[in-house]
C-alpha positions in Angstrom: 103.6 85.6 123.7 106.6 83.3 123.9 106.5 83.5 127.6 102.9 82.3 127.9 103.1 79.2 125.4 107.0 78.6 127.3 105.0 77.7 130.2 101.5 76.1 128.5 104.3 73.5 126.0 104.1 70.8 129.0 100.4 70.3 127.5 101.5 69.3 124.2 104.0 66.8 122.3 107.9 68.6 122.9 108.1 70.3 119.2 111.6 68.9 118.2 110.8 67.4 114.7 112.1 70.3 112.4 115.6 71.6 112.8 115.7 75.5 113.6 115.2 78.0 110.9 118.2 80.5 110.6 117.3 83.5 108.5 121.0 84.8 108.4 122.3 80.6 107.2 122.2 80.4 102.9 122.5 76.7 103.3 119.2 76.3 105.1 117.9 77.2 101.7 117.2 74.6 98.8 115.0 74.2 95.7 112.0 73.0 96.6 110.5 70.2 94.4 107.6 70.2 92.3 105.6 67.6 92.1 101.7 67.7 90.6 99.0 65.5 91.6 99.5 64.4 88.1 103.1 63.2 88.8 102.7 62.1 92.2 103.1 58.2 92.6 100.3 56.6 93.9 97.8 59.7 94.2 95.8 59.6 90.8 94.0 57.4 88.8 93.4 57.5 84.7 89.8 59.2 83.9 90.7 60.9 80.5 91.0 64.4 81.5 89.8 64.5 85.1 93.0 63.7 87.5 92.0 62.1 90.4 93.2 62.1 93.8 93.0 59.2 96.3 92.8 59.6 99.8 94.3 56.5 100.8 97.7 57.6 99.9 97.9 60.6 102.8 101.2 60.0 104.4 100.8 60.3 108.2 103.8 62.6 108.3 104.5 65.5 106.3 107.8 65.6 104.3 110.6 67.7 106.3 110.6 71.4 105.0 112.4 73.0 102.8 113.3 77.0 103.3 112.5 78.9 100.4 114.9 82.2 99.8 112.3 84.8 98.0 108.9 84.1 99.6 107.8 86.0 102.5 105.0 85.8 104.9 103.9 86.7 108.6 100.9 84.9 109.5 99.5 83.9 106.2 100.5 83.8 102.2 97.9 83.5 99.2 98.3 83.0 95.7 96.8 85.4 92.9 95.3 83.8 89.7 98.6 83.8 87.7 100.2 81.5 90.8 102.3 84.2 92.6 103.1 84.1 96.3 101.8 87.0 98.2 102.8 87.9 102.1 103.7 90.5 104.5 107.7 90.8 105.0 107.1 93.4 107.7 107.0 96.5 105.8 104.1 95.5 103.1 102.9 92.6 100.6 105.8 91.0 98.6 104.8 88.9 95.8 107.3 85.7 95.2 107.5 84.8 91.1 109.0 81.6 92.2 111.1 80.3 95.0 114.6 82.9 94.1 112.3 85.7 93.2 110.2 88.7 95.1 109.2 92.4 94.7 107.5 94.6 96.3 103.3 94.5 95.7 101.8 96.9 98.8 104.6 99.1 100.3 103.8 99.8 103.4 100.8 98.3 104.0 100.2 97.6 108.0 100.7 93.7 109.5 97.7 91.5 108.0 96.7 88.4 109.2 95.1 85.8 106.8 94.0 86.2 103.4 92.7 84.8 101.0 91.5 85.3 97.2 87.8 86.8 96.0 86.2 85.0 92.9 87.6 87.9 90.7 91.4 87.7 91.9 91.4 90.7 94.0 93.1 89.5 97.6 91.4 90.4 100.8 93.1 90.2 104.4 92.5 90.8 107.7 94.1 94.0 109.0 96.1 93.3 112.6 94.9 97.4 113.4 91.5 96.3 112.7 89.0 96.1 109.1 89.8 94.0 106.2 91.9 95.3 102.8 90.9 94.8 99.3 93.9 94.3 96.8 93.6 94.2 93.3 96.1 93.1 90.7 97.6 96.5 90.3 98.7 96.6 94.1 96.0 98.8 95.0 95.0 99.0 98.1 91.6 99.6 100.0 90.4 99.4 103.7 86.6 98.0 104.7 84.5 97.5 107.5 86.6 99.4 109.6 84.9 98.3 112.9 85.9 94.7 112.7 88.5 93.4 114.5 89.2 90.5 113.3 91.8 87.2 112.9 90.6 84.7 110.7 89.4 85.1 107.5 87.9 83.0 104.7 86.1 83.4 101.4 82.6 81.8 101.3 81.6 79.7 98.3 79.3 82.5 97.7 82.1 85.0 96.8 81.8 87.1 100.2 84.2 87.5 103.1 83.9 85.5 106.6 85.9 87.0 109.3 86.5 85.7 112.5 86.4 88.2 115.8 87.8 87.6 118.9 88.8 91.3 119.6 86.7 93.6 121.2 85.1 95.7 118.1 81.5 96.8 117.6 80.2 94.0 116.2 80.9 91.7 119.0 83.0 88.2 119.3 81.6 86.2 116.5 82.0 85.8 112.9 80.7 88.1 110.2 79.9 88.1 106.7 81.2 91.1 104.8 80.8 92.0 101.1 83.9 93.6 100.2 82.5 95.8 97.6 80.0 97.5 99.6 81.8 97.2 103.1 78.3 96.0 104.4 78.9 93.8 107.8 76.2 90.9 108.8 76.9 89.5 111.9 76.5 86.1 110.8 77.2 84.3 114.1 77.4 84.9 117.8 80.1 83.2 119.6 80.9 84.9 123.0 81.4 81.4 124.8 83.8 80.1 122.1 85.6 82.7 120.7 86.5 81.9 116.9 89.8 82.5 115.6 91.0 80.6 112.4 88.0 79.7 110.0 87.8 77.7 106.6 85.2 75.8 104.1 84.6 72.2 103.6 85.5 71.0 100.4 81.8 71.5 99.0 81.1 74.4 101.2 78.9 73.1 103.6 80.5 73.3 106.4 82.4 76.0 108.0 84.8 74.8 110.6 86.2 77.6 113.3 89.2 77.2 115.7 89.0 78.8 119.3 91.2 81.3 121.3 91.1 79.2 124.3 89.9 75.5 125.5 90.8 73.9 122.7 87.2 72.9 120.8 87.3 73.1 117.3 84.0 73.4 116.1 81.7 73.1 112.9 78.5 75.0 111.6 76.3 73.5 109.1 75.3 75.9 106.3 72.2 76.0 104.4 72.2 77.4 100.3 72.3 80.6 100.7 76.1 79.8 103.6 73.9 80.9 106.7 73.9 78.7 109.5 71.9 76.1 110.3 71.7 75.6 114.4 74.3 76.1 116.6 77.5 75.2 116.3 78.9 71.6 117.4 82.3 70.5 118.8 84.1 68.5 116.5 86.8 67.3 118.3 89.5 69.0 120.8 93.1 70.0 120.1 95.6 71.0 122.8 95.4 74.2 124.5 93.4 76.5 121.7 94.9 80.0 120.4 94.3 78.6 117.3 96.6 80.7 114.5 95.5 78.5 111.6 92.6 76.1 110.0 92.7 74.7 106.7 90.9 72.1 104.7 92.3 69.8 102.6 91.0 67.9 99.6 90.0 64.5 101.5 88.0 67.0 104.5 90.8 66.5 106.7 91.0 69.5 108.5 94.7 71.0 109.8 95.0 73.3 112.9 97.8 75.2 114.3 98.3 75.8 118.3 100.7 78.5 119.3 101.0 77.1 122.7 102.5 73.6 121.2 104.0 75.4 118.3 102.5 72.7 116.3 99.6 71.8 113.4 97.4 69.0 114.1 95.4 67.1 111.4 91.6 65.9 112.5 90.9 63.0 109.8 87.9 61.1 109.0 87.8 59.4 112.2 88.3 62.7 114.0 91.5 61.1 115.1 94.2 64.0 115.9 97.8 64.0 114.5 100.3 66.1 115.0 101.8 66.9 110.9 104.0 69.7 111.7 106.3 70.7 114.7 108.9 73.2 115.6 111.0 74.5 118.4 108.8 77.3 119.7 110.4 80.0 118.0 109.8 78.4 114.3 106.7 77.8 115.1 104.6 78.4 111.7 101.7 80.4 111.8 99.8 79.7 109.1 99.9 78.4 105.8 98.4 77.7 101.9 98.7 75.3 99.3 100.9 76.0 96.3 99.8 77.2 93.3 100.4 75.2 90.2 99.9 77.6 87.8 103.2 79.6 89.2 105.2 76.6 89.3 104.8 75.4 93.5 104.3 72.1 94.5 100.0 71.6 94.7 100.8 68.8 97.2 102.6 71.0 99.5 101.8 73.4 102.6 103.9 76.9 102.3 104.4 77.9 105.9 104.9 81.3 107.7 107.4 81.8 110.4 107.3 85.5 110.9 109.7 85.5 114.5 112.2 84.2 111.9 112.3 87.4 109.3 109.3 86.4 108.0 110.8 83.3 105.9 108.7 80.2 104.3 109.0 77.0 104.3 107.4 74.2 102.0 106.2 71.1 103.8 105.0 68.1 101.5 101.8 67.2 102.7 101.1 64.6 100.1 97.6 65.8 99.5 96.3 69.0 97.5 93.8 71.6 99.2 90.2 71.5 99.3 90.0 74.1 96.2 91.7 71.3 93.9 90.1 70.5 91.2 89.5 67.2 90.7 87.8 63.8 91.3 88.7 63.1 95.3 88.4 59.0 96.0 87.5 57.9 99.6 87.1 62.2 100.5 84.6 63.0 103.3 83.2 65.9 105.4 84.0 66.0 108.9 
């Protein structure tokens, strides 16, 4: 893998930005700060008990990171209802209580790629070896649909599981819906030309946005009431080079995604103008990331970022805005 984006990084920006990640160096460690959309200058207005978020205040750049000590993650971390950190440390799901904190969740559960929470708090992620996992509060663990080999992986705003595959399984390259207390797989969409690999929601769930494994399109799908789609797909914009580890929403519709090849995350804004946010040398590059949680304490304005060829260590990156799931009153927010 290194090799391949080594010789595709001519395509994209030189990733310099962020100093390099040492596992083994204590001082590359700090406290992270913890700012709320309620405390951050300039991002709210006063509606009694609704907080409000304006758009206007994005920064352009995202805040240098911050290496966390206890968090863990290798493509992708979530946060369970109570606002712990969950992610794979390379023998099984750790759960951070706070930035100095971990224990073990799932022992030796297999490499999973991204996650993300079910209405009831139960955590479902994408299994490297193929199928999706189910985890509930307890730790426990459970595999489904089996046959899908898949990357992505998002929660609809119906409560089921949208998967990306770009592997060859029996239900094709595509994405699929999957209800993960039955197991039952519908192939929702058929993408052989475009190869989905990171997925996520618009804000009000109308729009599902999919990243590609080559080329470079990132691409949307309207959705009708019941989240099937309506027509085919249409290219939103282009980002350098594709093998796209990471897509995520934020709460003004600006949509972030990751390229391995320029070890970098883009942000596509209003004006489907493209930025690059984040950068690294290629061997920090971060592979995925979520929001914090305020509700454990982490900062609701920042990014917590994977680096799994560096032990698996996390970063927070101040983004200045919260996710799409914030709740809230967005000012000047769109859909892409």
């Amino acid at each position: 893998m290194f090799l391949i984006a080594l010789t595709l990084l001519s395509a994209c920006r030189p990733a310099v930005a962020e100093p390099p990640i040492d596992p083994t160096d204590p001082t590359t460690d700090s406290a992270p700060s913890r700012p709320t959309v309620a405390t951050a200058t300039g991002s709210t207005g006063d509606t009694g008990d609704v907080p409000t978020f304006d758009c206007a205040t994005v920064p352009a750049k995202a805040a240098p990171a911050v290496q966390l000590t206890a968090p863990h993650g290798y493509n992708d971390v979530v946060f369970d209802p109570d606002g712990a950190m969950i992610g794979h440390d390379g023998n099984g799901l750790v759960k951070a209580i706070g930035p100095d904190t971990f224990e073990p969740f799932v022992p030796g559960l297999q490499t999973v790629y991204k996650m993300d929470q079910l209405p009831d708090g139960r955590t479902v992620a994408a299994l490297a070896s193929g199928g999706v996992t189910v985890v509930t509060a307890d730790g426990s663990s459970s595999a489904v649909a089996p046959d899908v080999r898949g990357y992505g992986l998002a929660v609809g705003p119906d409560g089921l599981v949208y998967v990306a595959s770009n592997y060859t399984s029996s239900v094709g390259v595509g994405i699929v819906r999957i209800d993960a207390d039955t197991g039952v797989v519908d192939p929702w969409l058929t993408l052989t030309d475009t190869p989905p690999r990171a997925i996520d929601f618009s804000r009000d769930g109308d729009v599902l946005y999919f990243g590609t494994l080559s080329g470079g399109g990132v691409f949307k799908v309207e959705v009708d009431a019941n989240v099937d789609p309506i027509g085919d797909p249409q290219l939103l914009t282009m980002v350098p080079t594709g093998w796209h580890d990471t897509l995520e929403v934020d709460a003004c519709g600006n949509v972030y995604v990751g390229s391995v090849f320029c070890s970098c995350i883009y942000r596509i804004d209003s004006a489907l103008a493209v930025t690059t946010v984040m950068d690294w040398q290629t061997q920090q590059y971060g592979h995925g990331f979520e929001w914090g949680a305020p509700a454990g304490g982490w900062n609701e304005l920042a990014a917590y970022v994977t680096h799994p060829y560096v032990g698996e260590r996390v970063t927070e990156v101040v983004l200045g805005v919260p996710s799409r799931r914030w709740v809230g009153e967005v000012v000047g927010g769109s859909t892409l």
